[in-house]
N, C-alpha and C positions, 0 to 999 in steps of 0.2 A: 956810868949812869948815875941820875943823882938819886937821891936817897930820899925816902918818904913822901915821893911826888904822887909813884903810880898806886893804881888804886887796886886790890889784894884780888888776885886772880886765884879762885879756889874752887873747890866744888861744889854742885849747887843741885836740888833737888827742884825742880819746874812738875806745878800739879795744875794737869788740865782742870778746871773748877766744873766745865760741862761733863765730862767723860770720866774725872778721876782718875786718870792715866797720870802717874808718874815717873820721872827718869829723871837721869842725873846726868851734869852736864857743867863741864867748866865753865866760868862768868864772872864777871867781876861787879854783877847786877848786887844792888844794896838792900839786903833784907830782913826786917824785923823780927820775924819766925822762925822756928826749927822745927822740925821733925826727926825724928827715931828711923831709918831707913835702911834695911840690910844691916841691924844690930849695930851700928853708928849713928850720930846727931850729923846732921848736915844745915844749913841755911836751907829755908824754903819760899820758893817765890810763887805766888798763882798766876795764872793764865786764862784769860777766857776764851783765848784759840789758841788749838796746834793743831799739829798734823793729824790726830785724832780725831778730833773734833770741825775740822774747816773744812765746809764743801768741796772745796776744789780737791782734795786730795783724800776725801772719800766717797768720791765722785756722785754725789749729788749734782755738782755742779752740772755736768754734764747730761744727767739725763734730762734736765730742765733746760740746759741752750737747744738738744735735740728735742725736744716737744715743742720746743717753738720755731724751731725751721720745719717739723711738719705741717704746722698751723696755718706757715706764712706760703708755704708750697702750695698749699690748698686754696687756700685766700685766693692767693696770684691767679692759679690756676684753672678755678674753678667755675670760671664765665669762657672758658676758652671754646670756640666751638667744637662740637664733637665730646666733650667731654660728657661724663656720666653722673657726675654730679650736681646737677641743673634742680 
């Protein structure tokens, strides 16, 4: 392998900037900051999404696609004859 090519694969302290939620996490991302973390300095990178923070995986996402397939149910349906909603 050659020498001084790759770039410095270490550990790395990632802060959600909406949530404040941090972890740590191998990376060879290039950061100008440090933090004090678990009584060690680590590189620190910000984030304005993660898993904490990003609809889809604290599912907001979801209640918002289901309120719009009730909407559209209704819509569709709602000139149907027989129906009760007229």
């Amino acid at each position: 392998m050659k020498q001084n090519i790759h770039p410095q694969y270490r550990e790395v302290v990632f802060l959600d900037t909406q949530t404040s939620h941090k972890f740590i996490i191998r990376s060879t991302v290039n950061t100008k900051d440090s933090i004090k973390f678990d009584g060690k300095d680590y590189p620190l990178f910000k984030c304005d999404v993660t898993s904490k923070s990003h609809p889809f995986y604290t599912g907001a996402q979801t209640r918002i696609i289901e309120t719009g397939r009730v909407e559209k149910f209704r819509a569709r349906f709602s000139h149907t004859p027989g129906s009760s909603n007229k």
